[in-house]
Z-matrix of the N, CA and C atoms (Angstrom, degrees):
N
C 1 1.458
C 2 1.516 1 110.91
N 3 1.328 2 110.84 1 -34.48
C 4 1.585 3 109.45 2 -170.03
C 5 1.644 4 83.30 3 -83.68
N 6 1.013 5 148.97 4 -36.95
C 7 1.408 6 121.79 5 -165.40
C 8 1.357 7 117.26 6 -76.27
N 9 1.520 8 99.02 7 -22.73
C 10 2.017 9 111.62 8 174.85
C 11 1.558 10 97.97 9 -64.01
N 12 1.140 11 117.38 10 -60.74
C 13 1.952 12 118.06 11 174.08
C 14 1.708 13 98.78 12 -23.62
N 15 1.476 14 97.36 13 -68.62
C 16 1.694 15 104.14 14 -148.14
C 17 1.544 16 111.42 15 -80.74
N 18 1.328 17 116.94 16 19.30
C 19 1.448 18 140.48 17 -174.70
C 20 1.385 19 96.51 18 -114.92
N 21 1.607 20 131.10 19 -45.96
C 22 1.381 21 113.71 20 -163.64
C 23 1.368 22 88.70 21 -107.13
N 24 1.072 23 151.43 22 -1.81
C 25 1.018 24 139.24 23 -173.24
C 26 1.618 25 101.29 24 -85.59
N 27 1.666 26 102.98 25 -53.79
C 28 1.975 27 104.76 26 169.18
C 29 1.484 28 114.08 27 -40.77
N 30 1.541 29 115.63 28 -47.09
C 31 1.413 30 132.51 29 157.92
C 32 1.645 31 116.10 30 -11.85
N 33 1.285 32 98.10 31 -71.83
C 34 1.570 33 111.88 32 -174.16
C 35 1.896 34 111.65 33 -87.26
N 36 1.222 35 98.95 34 13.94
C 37 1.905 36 105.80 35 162.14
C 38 1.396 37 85.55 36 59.59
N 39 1.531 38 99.82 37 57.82
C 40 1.653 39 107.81 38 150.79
C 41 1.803 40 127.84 39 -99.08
N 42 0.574 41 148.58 40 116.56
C 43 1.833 42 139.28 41 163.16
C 44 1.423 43 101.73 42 -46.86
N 45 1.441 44 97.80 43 104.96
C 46 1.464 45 128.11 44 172.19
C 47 1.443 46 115.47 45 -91.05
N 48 0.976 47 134.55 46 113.35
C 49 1.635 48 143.34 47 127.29
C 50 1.488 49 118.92 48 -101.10
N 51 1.761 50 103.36 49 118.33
C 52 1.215 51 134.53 50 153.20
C 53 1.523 52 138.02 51 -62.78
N 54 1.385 53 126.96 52 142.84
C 55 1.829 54 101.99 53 173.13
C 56 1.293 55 110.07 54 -155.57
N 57 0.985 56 136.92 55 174.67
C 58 1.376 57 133.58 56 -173.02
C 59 1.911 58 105.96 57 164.86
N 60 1.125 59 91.58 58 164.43
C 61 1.741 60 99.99 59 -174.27
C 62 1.419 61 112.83 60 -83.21
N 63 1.786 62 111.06 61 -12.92
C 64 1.346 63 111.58 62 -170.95
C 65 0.969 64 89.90 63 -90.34
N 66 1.491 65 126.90 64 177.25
C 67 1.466 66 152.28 65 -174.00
C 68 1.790 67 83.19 66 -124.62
N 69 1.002 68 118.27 67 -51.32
C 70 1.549 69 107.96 68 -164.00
C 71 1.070 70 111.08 69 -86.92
N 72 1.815 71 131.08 70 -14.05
C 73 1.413 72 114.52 71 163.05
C 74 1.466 73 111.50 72 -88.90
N 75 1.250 74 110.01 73 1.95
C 76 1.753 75 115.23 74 178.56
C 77 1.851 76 99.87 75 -53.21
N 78 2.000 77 91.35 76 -65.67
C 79 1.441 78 131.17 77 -152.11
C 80 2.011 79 83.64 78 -61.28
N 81 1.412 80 119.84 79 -49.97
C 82 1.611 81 110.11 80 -178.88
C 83 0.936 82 122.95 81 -48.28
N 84 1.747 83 116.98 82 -63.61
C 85 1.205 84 129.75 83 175.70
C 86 1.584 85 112.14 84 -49.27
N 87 1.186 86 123.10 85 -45.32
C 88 1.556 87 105.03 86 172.13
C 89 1.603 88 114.99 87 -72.82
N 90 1.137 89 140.56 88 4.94
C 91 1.530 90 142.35 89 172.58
C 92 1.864 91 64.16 90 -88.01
N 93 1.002 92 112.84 91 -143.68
C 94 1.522 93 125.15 92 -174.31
C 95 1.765 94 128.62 93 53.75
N 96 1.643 95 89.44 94 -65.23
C 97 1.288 96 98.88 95 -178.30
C 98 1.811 97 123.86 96 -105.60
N 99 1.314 98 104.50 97 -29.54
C 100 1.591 99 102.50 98 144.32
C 101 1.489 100 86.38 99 96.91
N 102 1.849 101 103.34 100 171.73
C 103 1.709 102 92.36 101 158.31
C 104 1.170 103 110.58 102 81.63
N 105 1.274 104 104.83 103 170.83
C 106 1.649 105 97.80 104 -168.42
C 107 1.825 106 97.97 105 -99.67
N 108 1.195 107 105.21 106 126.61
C 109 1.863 108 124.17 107 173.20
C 110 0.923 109 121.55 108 -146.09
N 111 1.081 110 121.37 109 130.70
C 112 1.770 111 130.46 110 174.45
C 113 1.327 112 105.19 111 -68.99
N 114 1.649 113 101.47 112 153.18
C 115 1.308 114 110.70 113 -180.00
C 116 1.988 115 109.72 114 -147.04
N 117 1.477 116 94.08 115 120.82
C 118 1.940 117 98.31 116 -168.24
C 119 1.445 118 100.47 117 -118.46
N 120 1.452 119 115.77 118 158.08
C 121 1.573 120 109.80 119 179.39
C 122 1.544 121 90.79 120 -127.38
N 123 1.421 122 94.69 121 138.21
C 124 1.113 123 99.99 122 -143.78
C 125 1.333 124 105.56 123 -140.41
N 126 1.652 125 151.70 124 104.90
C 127 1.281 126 127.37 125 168.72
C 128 1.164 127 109.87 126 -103.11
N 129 1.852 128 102.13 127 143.09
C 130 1.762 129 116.08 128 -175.03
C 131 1.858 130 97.66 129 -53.88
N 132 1.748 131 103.48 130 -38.44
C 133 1.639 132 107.56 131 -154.40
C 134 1.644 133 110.72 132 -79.68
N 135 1.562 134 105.41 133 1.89
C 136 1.418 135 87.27 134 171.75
C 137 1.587 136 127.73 135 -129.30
N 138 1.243 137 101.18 136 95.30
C 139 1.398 138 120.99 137 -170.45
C 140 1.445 139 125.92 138 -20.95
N 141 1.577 140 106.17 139 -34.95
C 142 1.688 141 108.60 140 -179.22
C 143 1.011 142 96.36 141 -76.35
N 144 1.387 143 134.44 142 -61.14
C 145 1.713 144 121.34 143 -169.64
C 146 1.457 145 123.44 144 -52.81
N 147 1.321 146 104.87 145 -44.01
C 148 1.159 147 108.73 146 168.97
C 149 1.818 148 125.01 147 -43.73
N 150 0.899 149 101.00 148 -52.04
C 151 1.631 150 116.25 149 177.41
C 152 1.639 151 101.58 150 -87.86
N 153 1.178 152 136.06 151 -4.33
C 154 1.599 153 123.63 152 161.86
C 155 1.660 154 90.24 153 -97.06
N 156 1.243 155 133.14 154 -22.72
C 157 1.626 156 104.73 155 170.02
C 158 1.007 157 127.83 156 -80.64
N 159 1.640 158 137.65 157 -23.21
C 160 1.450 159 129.42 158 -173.41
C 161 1.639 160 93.68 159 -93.99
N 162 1.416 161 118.47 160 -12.53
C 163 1.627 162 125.11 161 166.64
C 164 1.561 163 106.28 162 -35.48
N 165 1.119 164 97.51 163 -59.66
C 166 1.345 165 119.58 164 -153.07
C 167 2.001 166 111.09 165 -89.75
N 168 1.416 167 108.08 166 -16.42
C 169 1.794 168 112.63 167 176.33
C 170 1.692 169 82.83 168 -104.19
N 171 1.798 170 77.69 169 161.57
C 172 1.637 171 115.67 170 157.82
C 173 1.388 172 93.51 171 -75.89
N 174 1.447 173 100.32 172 167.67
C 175 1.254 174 129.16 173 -171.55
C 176 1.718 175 106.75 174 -69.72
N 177 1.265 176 106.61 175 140.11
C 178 1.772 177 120.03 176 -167.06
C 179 1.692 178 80.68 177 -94.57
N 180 2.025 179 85.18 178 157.06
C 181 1.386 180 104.71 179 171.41
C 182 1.643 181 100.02 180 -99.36
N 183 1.297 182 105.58 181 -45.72
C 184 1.988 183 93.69 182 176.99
C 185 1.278 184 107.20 183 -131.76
N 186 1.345 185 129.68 184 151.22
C 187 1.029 186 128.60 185 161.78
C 188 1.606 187 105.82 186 -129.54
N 189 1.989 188 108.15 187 145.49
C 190 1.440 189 100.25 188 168.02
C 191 1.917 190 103.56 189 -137.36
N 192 0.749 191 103.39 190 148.57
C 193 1.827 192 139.22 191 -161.27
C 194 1.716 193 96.56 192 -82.67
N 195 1.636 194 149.92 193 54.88
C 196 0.945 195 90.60 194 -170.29
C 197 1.949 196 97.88 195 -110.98
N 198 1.184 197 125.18 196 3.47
C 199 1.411 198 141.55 197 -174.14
C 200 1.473 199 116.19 198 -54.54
N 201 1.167 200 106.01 199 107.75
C 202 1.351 201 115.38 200 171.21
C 203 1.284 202 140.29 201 -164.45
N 204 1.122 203 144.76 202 134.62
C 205 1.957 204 145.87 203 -143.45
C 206 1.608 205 111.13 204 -119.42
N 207 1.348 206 123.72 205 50.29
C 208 1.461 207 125.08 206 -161.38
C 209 2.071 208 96.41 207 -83.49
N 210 1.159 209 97.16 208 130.71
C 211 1.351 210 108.55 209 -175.00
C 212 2.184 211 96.99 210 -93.52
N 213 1.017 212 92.56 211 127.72
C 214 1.925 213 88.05 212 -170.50
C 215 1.623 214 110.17 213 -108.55
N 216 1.131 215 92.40 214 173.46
C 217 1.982 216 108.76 215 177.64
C 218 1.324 217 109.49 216 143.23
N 219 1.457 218 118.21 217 -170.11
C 220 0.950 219 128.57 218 177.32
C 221 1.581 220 134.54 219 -85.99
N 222 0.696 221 129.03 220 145.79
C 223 2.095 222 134.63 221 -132.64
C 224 1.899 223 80.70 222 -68.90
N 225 1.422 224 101.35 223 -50.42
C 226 1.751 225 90.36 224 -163.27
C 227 1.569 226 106.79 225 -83.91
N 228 1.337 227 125.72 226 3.10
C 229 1.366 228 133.89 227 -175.92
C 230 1.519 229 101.24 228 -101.42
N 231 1.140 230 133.07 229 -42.11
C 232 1.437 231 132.89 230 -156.20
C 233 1.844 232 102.54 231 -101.22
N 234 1.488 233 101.38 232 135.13
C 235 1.712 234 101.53 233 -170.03
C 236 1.142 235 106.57 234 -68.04
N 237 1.453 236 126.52 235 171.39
C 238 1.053 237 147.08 236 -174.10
C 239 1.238 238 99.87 237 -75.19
N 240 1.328 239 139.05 238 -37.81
C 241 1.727 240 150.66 239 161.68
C 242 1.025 241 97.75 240 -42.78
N 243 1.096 242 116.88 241 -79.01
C 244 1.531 243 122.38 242 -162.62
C 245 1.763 244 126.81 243 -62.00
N 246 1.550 245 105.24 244 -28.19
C 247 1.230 246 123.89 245 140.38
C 248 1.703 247 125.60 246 -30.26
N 249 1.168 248 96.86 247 -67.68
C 250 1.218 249 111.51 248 -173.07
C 251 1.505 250 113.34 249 -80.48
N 252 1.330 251 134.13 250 -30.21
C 253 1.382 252 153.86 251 158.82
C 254 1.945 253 97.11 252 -35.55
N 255 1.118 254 96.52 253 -60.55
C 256 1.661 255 110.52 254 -178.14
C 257 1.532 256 122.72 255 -51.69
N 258 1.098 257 108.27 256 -61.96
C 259 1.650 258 133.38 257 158.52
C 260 1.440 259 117.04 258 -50.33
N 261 1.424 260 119.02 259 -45.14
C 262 1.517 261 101.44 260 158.60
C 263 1.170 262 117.64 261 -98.41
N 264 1.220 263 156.19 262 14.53
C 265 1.563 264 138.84 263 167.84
C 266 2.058 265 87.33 264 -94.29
N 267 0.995 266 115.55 265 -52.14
C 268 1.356 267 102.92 266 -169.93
C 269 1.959 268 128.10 267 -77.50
N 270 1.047 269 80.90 268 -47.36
C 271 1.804 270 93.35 269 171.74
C 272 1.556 271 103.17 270 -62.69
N 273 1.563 272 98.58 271 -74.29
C 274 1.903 273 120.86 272 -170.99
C 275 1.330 274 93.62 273 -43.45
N 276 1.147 275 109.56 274 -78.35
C 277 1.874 276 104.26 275 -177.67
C 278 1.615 277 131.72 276 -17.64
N 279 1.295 278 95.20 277 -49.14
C 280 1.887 279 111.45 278 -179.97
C 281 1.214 280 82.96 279 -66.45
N 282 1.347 281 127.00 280 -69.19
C 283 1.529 282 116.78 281 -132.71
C 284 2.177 283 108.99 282 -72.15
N 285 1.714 284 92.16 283 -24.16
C 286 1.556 285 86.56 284 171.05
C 287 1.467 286 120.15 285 -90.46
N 288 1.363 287 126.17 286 -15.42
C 289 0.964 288 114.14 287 128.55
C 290 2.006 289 144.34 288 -32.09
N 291 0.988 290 80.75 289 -55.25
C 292 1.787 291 99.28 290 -173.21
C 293 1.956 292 93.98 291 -74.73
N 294 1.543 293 100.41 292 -30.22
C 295 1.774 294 75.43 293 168.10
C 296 1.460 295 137.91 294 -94.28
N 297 1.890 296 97.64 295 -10.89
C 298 1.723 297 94.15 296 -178.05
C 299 1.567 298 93.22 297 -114.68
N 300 1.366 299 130.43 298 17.80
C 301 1.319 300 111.08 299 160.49
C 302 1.612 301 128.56 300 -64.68
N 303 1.206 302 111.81 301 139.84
C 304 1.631 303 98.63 302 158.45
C 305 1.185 304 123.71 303 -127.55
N 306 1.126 305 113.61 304 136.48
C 307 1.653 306 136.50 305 -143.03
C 308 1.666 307 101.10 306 -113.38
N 309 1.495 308 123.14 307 143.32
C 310 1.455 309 112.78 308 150.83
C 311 1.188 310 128.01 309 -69.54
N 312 1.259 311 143.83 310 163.50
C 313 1.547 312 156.04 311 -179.93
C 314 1.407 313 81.03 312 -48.21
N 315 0.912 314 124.61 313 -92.56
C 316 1.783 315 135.92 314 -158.27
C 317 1.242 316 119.17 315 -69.62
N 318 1.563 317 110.23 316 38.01
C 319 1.492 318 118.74 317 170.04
C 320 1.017 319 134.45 318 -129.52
N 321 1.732 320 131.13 319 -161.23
C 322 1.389 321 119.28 320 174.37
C 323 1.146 322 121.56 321 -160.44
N 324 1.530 323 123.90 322 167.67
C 325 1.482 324 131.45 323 -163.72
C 326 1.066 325 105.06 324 -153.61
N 327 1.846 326 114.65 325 111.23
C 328 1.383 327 147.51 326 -131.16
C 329 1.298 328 88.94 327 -119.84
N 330 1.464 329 143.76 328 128.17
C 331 1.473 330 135.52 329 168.12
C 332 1.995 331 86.07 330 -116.37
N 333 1.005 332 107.08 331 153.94
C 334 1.792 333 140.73 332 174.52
C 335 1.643 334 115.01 333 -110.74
N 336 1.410 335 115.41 334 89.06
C 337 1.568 336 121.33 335 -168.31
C 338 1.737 337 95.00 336 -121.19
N 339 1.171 338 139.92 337 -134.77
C 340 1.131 339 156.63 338 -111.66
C 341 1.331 340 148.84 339 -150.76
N 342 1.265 341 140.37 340 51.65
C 343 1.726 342 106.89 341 -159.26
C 344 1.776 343 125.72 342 -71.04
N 345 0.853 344 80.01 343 14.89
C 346 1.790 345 106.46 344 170.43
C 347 2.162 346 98.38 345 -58.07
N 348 1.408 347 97.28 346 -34.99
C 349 1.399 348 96.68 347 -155.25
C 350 1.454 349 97.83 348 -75.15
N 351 1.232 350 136.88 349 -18.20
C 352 1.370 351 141.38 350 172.95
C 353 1.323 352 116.29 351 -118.68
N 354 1.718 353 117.36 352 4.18
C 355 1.259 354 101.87 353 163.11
C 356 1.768 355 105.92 354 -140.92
N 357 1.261 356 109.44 355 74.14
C 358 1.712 357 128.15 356 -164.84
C 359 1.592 358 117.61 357 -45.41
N 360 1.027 359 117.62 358 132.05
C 361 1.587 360 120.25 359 -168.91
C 362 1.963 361 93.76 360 -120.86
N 363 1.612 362 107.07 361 122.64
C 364 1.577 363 133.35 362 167.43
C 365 1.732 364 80.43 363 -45.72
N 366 1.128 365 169.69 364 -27.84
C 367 1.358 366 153.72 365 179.78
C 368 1.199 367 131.52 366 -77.92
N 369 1.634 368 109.47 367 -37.99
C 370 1.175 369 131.35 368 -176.96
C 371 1.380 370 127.62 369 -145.03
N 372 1.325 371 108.69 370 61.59
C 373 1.634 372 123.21 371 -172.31
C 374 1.189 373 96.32 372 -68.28
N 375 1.290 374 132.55 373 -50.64
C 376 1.681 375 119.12 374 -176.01
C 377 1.565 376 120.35 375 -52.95
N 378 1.390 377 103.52 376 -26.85
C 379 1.548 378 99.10 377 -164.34
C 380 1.745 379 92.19 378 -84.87
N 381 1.114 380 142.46 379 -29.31
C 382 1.378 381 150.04 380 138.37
C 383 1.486 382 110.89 381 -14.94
N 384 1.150 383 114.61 382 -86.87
C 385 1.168 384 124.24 383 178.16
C 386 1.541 385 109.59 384 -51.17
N 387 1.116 386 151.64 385 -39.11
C 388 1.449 387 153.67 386 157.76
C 389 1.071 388 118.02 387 -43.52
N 390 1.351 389 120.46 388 -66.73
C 391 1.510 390 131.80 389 159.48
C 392 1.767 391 115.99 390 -24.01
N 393 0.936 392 113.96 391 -58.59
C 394 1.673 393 147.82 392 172.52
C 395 1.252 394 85.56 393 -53.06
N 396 1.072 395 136.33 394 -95.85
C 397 1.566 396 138.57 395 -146.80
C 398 1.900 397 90.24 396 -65.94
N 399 1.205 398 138.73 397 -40.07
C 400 1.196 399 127.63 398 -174.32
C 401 1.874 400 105.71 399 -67.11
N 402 1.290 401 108.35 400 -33.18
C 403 1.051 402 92.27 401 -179.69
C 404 1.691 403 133.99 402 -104.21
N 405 1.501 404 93.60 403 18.49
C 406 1.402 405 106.71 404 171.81
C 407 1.194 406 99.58 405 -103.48
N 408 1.788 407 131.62 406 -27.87
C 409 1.505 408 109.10 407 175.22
C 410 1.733 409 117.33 408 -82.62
N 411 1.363 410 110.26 409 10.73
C 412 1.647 411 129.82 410 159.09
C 413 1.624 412 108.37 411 -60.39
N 414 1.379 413 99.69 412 -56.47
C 415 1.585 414 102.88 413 179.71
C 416 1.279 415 119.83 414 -101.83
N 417 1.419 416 130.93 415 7.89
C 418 1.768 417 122.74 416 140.36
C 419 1.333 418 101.57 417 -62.94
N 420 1.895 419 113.17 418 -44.03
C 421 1.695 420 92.04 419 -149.60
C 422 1.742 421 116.20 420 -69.79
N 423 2.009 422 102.94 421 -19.98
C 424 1.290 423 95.08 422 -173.44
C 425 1.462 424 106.85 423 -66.83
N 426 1.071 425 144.27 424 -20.94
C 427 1.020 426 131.47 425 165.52
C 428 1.343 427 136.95 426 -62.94
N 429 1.562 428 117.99 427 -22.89
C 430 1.516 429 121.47 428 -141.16
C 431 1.998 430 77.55 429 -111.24
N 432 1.492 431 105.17 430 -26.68
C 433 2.130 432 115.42 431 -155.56
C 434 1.615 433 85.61 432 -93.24
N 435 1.083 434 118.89 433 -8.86
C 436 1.963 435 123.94 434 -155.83
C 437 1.992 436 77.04 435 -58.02
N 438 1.978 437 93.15 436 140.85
C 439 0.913 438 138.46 437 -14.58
C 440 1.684 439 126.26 438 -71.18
N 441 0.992 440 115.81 439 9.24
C 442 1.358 441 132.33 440 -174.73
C 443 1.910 442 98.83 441 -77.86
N 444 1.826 443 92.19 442 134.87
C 445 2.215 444 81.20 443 175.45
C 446 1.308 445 100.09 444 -108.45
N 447 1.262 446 113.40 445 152.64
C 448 1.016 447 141.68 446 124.81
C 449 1.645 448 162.52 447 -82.79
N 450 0.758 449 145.58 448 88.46
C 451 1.774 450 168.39 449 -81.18
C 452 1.221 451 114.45 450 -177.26
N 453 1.347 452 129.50 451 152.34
C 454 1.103 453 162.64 452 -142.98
C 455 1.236 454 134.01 453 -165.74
N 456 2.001 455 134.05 454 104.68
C 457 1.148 456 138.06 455 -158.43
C 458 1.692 457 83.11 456 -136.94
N 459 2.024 458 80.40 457 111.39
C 460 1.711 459 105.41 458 163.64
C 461 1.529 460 108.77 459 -91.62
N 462 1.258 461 125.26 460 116.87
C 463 1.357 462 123.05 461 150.39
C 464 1.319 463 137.81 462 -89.56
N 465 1.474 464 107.37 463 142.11
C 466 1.790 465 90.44 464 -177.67
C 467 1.410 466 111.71 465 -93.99
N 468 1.391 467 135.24 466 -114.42
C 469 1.387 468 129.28 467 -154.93
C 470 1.828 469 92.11 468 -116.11
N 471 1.856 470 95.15 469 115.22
C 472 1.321 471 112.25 470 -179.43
C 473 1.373 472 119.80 471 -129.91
N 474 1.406 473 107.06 472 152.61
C 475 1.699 474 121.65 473 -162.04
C 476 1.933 475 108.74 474 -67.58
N 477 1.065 476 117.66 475 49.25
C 478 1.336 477 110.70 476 -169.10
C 479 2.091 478 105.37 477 -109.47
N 480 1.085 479 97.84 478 166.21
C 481 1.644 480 101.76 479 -167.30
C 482 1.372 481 91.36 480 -65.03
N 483 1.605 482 149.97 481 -41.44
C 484 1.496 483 113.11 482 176.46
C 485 1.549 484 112.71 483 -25.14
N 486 1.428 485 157.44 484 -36.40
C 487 0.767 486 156.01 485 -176.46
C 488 1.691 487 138.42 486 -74.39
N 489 1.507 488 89.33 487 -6.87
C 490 1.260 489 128.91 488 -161.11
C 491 2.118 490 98.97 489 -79.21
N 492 0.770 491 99.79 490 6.93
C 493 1.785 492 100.20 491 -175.41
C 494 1.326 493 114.77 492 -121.65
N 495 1.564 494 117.06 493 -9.16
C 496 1.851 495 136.36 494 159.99
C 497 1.351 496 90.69 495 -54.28
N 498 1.202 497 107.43 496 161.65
C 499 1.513 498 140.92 497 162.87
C 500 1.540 499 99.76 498 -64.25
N 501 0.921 500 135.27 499 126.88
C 502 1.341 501 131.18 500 178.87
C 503 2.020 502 112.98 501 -55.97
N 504 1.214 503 112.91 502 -42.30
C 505 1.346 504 118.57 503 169.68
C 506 1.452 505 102.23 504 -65.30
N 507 0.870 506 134.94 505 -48.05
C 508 1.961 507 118.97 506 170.62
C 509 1.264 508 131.95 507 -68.47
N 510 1.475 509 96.98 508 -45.85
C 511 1.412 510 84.98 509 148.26
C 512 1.684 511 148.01 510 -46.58
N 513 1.372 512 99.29 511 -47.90
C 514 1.748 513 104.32 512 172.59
C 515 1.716 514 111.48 513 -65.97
N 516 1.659 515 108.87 514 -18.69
C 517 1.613 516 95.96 515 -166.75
C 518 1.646 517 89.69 516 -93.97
N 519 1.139 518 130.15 517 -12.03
C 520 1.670 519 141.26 518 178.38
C 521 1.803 520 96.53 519 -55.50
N 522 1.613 521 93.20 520 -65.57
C 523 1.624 522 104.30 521 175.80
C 524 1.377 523 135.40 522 -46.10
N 525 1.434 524 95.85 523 -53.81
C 526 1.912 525 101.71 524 176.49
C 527 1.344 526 112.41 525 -72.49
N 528 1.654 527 129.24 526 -35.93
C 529 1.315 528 138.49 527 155.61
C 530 1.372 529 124.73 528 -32.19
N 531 1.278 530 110.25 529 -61.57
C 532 1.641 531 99.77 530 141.55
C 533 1.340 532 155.99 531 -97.05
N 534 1.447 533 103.03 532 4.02
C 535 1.312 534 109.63 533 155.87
C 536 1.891 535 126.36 534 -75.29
N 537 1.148 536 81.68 535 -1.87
C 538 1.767 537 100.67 536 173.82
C 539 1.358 538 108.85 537 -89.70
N 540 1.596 539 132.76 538 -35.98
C 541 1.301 540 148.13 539 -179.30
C 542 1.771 541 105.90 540 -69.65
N 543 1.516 542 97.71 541 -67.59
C 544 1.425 543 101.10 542 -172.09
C 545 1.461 544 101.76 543 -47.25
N 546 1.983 545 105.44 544 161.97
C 547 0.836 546 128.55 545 149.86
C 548 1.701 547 133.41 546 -20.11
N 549 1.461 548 99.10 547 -75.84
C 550 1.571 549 134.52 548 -163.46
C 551 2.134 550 91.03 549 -81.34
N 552 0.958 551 96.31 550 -12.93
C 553 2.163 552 96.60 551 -175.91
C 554 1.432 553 95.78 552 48.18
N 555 1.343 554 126.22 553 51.89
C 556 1.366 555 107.05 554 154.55
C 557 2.291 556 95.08 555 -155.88
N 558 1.023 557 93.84 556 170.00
C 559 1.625 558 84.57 557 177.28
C 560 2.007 559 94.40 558 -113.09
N 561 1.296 560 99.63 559 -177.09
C 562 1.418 561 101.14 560 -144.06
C 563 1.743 562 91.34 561 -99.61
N 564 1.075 563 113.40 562 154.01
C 565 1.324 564 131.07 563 177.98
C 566 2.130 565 122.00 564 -106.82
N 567 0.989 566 121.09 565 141.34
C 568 1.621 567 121.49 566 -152.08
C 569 1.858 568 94.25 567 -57.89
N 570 1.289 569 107.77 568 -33.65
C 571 1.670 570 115.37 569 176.10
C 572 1.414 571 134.42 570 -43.72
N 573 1.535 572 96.58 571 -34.59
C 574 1.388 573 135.03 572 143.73
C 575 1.375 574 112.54 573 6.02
N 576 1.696 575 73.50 574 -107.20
C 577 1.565 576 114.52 575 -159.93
C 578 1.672 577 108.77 576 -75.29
N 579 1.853 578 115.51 577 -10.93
C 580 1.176 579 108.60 578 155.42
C 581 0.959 580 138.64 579 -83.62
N 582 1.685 581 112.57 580 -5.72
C 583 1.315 582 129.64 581 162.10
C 584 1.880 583 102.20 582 -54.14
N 585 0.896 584 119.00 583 -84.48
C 586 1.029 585 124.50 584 165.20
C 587 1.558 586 145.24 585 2.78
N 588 1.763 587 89.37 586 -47.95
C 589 1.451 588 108.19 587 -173.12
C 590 1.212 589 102.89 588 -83.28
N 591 1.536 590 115.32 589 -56.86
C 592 1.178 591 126.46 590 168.66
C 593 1.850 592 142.45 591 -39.86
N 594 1.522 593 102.06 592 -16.20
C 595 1.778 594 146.54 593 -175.51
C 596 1.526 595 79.22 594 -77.64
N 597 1.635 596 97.90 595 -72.28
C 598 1.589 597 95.80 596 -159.64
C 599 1.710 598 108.18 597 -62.58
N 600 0.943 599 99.37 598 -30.67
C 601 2.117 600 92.97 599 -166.41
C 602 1.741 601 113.22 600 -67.91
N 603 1.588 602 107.58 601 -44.22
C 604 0.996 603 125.30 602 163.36
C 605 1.374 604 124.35 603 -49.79
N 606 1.403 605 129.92 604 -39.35
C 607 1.223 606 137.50 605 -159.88
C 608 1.597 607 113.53 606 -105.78
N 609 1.340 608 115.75 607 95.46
C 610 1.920 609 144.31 608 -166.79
C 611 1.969 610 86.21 609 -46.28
N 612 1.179 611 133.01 610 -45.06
C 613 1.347 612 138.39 611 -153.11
C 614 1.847 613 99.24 612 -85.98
N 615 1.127 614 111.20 613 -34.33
C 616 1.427 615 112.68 614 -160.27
C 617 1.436 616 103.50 615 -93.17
N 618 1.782 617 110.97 616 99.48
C 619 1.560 618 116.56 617 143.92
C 620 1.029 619 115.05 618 -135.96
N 621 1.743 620 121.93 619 179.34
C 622 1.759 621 128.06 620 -177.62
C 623 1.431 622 106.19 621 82.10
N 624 1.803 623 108.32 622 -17.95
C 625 1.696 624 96.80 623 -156.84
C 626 1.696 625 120.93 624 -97.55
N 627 1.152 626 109.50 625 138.07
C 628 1.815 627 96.92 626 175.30
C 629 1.875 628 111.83 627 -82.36
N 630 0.920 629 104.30 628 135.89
C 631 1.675 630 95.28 629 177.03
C 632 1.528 631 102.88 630 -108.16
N 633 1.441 632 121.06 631 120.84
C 634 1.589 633 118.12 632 167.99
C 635 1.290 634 124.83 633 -89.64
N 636 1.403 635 115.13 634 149.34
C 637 1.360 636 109.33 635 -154.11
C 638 1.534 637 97.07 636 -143.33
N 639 1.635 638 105.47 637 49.46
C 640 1.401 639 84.32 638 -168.58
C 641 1.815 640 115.80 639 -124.63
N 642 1.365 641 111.97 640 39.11
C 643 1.968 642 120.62 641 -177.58
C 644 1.684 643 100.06 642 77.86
N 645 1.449 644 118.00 643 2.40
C 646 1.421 645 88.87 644 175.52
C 647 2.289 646 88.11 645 103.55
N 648 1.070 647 111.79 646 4.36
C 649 1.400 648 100.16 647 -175.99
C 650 1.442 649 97.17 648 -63.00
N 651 1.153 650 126.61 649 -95.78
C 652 1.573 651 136.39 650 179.37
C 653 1.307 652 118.79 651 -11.95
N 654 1.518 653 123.85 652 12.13
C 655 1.183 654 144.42 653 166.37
C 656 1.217 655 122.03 654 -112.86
N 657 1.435 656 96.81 655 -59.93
C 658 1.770 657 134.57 656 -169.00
C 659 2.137 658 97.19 657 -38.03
């Protein structure tokens, strides 16, 4: 999803910088998106770097959050490690981000959470609950970062390589199974949810708000 962002955003003759902890999804993502883009390695989990890099830039016009490694299951099945593994790469991450960034007056910082958080799955209550907490510290921060927004893009169930480790035949019957449920009969694609991100960054009126992006699931 974050590479669909940083693809349409180059799209629209934006100044792109990318980041990530890999060196080799850095090196992909730039085959991908082409053009001139920056590229930083970057981990959400380690606080000093984090705060010696925005140390060191002028102030960003947008930033979006969407990196994160949540290990899932069920609350009494899944370790307390692994619990907690989840909660800080995804929550912790935004939020140290969201504290040593610096932002212009007239900008914004987009976090990527969940519709899990309003529509809870017996599998993955934590990732629910994460989602939730990401997107309530969306709407402290627009207040606390004002004039700067802050925003929030929930997605529901999308075609991205997390998925990529199914059996390929379960996977596709995973897909049509709910693309038969949803609303929209199709499941959501990373293009999506950069539609989305991009709504919010672009748009002077839009903070505090979560935008869902998920076929109508959270209904369905």
């Amino acid at each position: 999803m974050g590479l669909a962002v940083a693809a349409q955003a180059r799209q629209a003759d934006a100044t792109v910088t990318i980041a990530s902890r890999s060196q080799a999804k850095l090196n992909a993502a730039l085959d991908i998106i082409g053009g001139n883009v920056g590229a930083v390695s970057l981990d959400t989990g380690d606080e000093a770097s984090i705060e010696r890099f925005f140390a060191d830039e002028a102030p960003w016009d947008h930033i979006v959050v969407s990196a994160a490694q949540t290990p899932s299951g069920p609350v009494r099945a899944l370790s307390l490690a692994d619990a907690k593994t989840a909660m800080e790469s995804k929550f912790w991450g935004a939020y140290r981000v969201a504290r040593a960034a610096r932002i212009k007056d007239e900008g914004s910082l987009t976090f990527v959470s969940g519709f899990l958080s309003v529509r809870p799955s017996t599998s993955s209550v934590l990732q629910g609950a994460i989602n939730a907490a990401l997107e309530a510290l969306a709407r402290g921060l627009a207040l606390e970062l004002a004039p700067i927004r802050v925003n929030a893009v929930s997605p529901g169930l999308i075609e991205t390589p997390l998925w990529s480790k199914m059996p390929e035949d379960k996977r596709d019957a995973m897909f049509a199974s709910a693309a038969e449920r949803l609303p929209v009969r199709r499941i959501g694609q990373p293009e999506d949810i950069a539609n989305a991100v991009l709504f919010l960054a672009t748009t002077p009126f839009a903070t505090g708000s979560t935008v869902r992006v998920d076929g109508g699931g959270a209904i369905a």
